[in-house]
Structure formats: structure tokens, C-alpha cells
N, C-alpha and C positions, 0 to 999 in steps of 0.2 A: 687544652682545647678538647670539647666534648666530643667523642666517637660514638657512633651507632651501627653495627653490620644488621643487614637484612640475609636472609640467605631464601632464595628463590622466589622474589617477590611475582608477584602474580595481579591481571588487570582483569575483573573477570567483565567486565563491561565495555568494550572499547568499539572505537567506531573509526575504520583503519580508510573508507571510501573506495576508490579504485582510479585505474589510470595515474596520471601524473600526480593529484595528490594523493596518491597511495605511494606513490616513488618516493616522492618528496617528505612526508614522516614517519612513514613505516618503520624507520630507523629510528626515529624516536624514543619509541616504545621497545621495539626489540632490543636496544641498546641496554636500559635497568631492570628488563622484566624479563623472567622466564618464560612466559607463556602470558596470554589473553584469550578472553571471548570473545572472539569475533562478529559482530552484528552484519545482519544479513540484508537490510533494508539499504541496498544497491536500487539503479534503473536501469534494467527490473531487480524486482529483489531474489534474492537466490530459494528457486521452489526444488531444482530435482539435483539428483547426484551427482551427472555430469557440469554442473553448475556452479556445485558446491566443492567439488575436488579441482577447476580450474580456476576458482576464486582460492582456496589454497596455495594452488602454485604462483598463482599471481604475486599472492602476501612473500612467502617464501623467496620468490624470485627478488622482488624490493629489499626484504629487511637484509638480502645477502649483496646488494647492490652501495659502491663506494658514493660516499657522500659526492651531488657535483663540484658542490662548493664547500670544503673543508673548512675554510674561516669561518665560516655562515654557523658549526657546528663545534667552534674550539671552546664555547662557555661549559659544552656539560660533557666535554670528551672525543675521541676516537670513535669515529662512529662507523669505519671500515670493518673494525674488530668489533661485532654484536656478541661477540657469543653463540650458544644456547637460545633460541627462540619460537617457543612452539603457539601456531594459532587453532585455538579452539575453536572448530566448525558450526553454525548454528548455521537450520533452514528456516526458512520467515513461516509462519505458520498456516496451515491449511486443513480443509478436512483428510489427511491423507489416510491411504487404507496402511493395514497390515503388511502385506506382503512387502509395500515399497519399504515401510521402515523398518523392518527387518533387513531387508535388502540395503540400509543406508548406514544403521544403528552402528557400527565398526567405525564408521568415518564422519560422525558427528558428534558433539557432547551435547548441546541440549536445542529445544526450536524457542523459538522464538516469536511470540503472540502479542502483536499490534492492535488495539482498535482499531479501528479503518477514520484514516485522516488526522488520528489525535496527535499527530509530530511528524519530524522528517519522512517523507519518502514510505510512508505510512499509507495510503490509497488505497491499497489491496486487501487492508486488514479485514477482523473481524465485526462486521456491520451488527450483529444479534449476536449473544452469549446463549445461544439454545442449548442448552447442556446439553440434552438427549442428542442431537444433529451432530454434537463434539464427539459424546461418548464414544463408537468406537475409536477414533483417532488418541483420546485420552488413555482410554483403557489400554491398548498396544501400547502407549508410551511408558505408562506405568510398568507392564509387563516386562516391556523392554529395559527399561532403566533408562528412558529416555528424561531428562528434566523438563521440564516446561518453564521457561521466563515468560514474564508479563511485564509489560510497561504499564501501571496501572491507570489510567487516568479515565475517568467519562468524560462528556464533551459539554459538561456544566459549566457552571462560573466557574473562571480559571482559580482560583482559588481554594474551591469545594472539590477539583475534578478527584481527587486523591483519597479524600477524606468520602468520596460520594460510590469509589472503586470496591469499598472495603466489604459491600456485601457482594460483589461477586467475588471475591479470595474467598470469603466464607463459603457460598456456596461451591467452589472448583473444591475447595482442600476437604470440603465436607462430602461430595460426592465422590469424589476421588480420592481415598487415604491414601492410597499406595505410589501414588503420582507425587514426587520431590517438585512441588513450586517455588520459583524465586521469584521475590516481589523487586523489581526493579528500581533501581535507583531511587530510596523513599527519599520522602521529606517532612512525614507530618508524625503528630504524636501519635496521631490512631492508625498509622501503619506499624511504629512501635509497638503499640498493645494491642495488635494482631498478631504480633509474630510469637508470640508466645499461646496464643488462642489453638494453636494446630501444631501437631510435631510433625507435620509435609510442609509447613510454611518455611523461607528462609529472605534473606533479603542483601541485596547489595547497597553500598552507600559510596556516594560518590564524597571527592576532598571539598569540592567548593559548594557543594549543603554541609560539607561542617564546618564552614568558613565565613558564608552568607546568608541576610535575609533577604525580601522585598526591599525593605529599605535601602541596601547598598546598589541593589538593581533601577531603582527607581526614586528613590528618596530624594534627592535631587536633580542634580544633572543625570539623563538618561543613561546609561550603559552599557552600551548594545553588546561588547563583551561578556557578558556577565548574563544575558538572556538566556534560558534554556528550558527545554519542556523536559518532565514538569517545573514551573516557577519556583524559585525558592521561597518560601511560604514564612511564618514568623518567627521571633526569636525564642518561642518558646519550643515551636517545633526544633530548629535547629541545636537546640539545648539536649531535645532529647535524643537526639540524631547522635550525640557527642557523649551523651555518658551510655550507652549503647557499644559505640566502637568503641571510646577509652577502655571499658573493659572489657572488649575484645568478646562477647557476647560470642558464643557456640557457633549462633544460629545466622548470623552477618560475616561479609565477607567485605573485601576493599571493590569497585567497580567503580572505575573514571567517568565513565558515561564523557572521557571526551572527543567532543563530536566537531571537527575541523572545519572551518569554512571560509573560501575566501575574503580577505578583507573590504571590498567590495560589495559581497554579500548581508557581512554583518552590519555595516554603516552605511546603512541605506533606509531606503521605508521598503518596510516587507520584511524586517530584519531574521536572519535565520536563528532558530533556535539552536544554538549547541554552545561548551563552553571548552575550550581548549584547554588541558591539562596537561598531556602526556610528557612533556619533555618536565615539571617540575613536581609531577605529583607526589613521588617519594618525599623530595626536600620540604613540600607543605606539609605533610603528613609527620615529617619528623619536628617540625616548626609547632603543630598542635600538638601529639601525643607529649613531646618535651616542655610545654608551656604549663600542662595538668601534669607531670610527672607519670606519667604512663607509658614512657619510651619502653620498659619492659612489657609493655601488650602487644606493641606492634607489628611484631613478628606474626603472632596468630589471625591480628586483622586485614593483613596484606598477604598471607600466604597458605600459613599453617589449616585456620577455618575454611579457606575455598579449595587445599589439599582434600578435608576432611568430605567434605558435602558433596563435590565432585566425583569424589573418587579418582583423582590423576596424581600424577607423578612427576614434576615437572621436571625441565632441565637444571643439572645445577649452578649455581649464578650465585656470587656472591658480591653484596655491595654494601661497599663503605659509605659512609657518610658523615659529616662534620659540623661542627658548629662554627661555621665562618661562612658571611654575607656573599651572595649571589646576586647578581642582579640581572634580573631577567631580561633578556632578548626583546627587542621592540617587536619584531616578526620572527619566525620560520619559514626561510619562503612563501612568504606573503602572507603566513597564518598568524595573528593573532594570537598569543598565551592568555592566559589571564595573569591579571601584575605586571603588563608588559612593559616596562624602561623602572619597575619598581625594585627594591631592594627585600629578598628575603632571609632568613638570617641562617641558613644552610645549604651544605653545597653536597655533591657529588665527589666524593675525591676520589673513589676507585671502583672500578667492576671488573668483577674476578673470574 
């Protein structure tokens, strides 16, 4: 039987919510990962210090909280015993001065910049890309070694929004050289042949855009699981998405972008953007890299490249993994995975 070890895998995209479903799978994730990005797009979203240091203890307080329901949680482990679990702080973006983020820079790894309204919980973002009106706030961040995330998208046809983002990365990474941008969660080709356009560019990639197009979202029967901003676009994009990570490209990192939402929520009209990953991401990830024979990349696209680009140190954490079928949980406490009652063909067998 085939074995695979990860040694401190890392999410650098994750969206943990708060309250009860922060209780409820916070543990998820702390469970196989050493650490995540923490997204900051709460209500309200997190702007100042004291904000951001008790939406930490909140995370902390959770992922160190015993399962309520232990059966609910016997398919991928112990989930009393997490480990090692560090959450990466982001503040939702703003014009902030100097002083504060100075004053912040110690207890946060990077902000985080929303258009205004392009996705969840998004409202408050940035209406105008006035560069000049950003500049000091950019500039201090550069200074600082603050990173800057973007969720790219305009508010075009959903399908152009990505592909239509690409000249303002060009303009941020070209007025800004010294400012480390990460393009969020791409999906298209010409976010691909951007990253290599700038050496401040970098980019996260979620499991289910290397798994899906349009098609599997919509091609038929709807599925509302499967919905998320941005949309997964086509199969050529996701091609390129895929020989990118398989070989573990410098300048990409692993980022779940997944985003939890009641089942209620999803399966309904209105339906919420987000795509539930976190309890199977590792085992998809080993499911792809092992299909192209790339199990030997994987390590750098889950850990080693967002060690790199970050500059952090995670906790250490080691996890087995196998090649023997899984079969995914209908819910998590009422959340929705994706693949839910499906079978895939690798498991979890130990974390260390």
C-alpha cells in the first residue's frame, strides 16, 4: 500500500468564520495542518488590533476545544489531540496610516484586500483602486514586510472578472516592487502568465480549481456545493492551474480558500459562494499529485513554498497518508464537504 508523509503542512487561505461554526471546524483544520491564513472578512470584518488579537484567541480557544460529538469525527481521527496549530492573522484592508501598522506589524502576517461586494462578507472593500489614495498605506506595508492578498476579481461578467483583474496586479506590482503581492485563489491561464510577469507577484491555489471546471458546477444538474467566488472557469484554465502546482512552481503556494456554510444556506436561491475543503484537502491533493506522479512535489506545494514566501516557521506536524479509499462524510455538523457520501481513494492514517 502506497504511503506519503507531509511534514508541516500549511493552508495559507482559509476561512475559519466565528462563533459556533468556528467551534464546530476549527478542528478540522488544526487537526492536519500546522498553521493557516486566517481570512478576516467576519461581521464586521476585522480592521484594528484589538480585533484581530481576540479573533485569535477565539481560533485558539476552538481548535484547543474537544470534539462534542466524537463519532461525528472517527472518519479522519482524534480530533481532541490537534497538535501544533498556528493561525495566521490577517486585517481586512483599509487605508491605514503608518503608525498603526507599525504598531500591528508583530501580530499579523499579511492584510487582506477585497473589492467591495465582489464575494462573501466583502461590503466594505475597496470601491476605487486609486493608487495614489493607497500609496502610503502600500508603501508602509512594503516597508514593513507586511504582504498584501488580493482576491482578484472585477465586478464584470463572471467569467471575465479574473482575467479583467490582471491589469490592476500589473499596475499594484509595478508601482509597488518592494510590496510581496499574493494573487488569491487563481483560476485562469492569464493569472498563470502573470505570475511570472513580476518577482512581487505570487499566488495561492485552491484543491477544487485543480479538480473542477464550469462544467462540473453547472454542466448539468446544478451544484450548489461546488459554487464559489471566483467560479471555476475552463478546462484549459484548470490545466494550467495543475501543471503550475504539480511542479510545485517557487512562486504558488497550497490555499483552501475553504469557506464553510450552512447547508441551508448552500441549497437554497441565493446560494452561498464557498466550497468546503478542509477536513479532505490533504487526501485530494494526494489523489491529484499521485495520479501525474508528482507525489514528490507535494511537500513544497503545501508547505515548503508558503515557508518560503512568508517567511514563517510553523509548528511541526507530521502526516501520514495512504492509499486506501475514504469515503467522505455526508456533513460536518451540518457543513457540507465537497464529495460528500463519495468515495476517494486516500485516507489520513496518522498525525504526528
Amino acid at each position: 500500500m502506497k504511503q506519503h508523509t507531509l511534514l508541516m503542512p500549511l493552508d495559507m487561505h482559509l476561512h475559519l468564520r466565528d462563533g459556533l461554526m468556528l467551534e464546530n471546524i476549527g478542528v478540522l483544520s488544526a487537526y492536519s495542518f500546522s498553521g493557516a491564513l486566517i481570512m478576516p472578512n467576519l461581521v464586521p470584518p476585522v480592521r484594528s488590533k484589538e480585533e484581530l488579537l481576540a479573533y485569535k484567541q477565539r481560533i485558539l480557544n476552538a481548535v484547543g476545544m474537544e470534539a462534542a460529538d466524537e463519532e461525528e469525527f472517527d472518519d479522519i481521527g482524534e480530533f481532541s489531540d490537534n497538535g501544533g496549530f498556528e493561525p495566521y492573522m490577517t486585517l481586512f484592508y483599509q487605508n491605514y496610516d503608518k503608525e498603526f501598522l507599525t504598531d500591528v506589524a508583530e501580530e499579523l502576517t499579511a492584510i487582506k484586500l477585497y473589492p467591495a461586494g465582489i464575494t462573501t462578507n466583502s461590503e466594505g472593500g475597496v470601491k476605487n483602486f486609486d493608487l495614489e489614495e493607497m500609496r502610503p498605506t502600500l508603501e508602509a506595508m512594503a516597508e514593513l514586510e507586511i504582504p498584501l492578498c488580493v482576491h482578484g476579481e472585477t465586478d464584470g461578467f463572471v467569467m471575465d472578472r479574473e482575467a479583467e483583474f490582471m491589469n490592476i496586479y500589473d499596475a499594484l506590482a509595478s508601482n509597488f516592487p518592494n510590496l510581496k503581492i499574493i494573487m488569491e485563489h487563481i483560476t485562469t491561464k492569464e493569472a498563470v502568465d502573470m505570475l511570472d510577469k513580476h518577482p512581487n507577484l505570487y499566488a495561492t491555489i485552491t484543491v477544487h480549481h485543480l479538480l473542477i471546471s464550469l462544467d462540473d458546477v453547472a454542466g448539468g444538474m446544478l451544484k450548489p456545493h461546488l459554487f464559489c467566488k471566483p467560479i471555476a472557469k475552463r478546462p484549459e484554465d484548470r490545466d494550467a492551474l495543475l501543471k503550475i502546482a504539480l511542479d510545485a512552481h517557487p512562486k504558488v503556494m497550497f490555499g483552501s480558500d475553504s469557506a464553510p456554510h450552512p447547508k441551508d444556506k448552500k441549497e437554497s436561491c441565493g446560494c452561498a459562494a464557498g466550497v468546503f475543503t478542509a477536513p479532505i484537502a490533504l487526501q485530494l491533493l494526494c489523489v491529484i499529485f499521485d495520479k501525474h506522479g508528482k507525489l514528490d512535489n507535494l511537500q513544497a506545494f503545501v508547505s515548503d513554498n508558503a515557508q518560503s514566501i512568508y517567511g514563517i516557521c510553523p509548528e511541526f506536524k507530521e502526516v501520514t497518508l495512504i492509499q486506501e479509499e475514504f469515503t467522505v462524510p455526508e456533513s460536518y455538523k451540518g457543513v457540507v464537504p465537497m464529495y460528500a457520501g463519495e468515495t476517494i481513494g486516500w485516507s489520513i492514517e496518522d498525525v504526528d
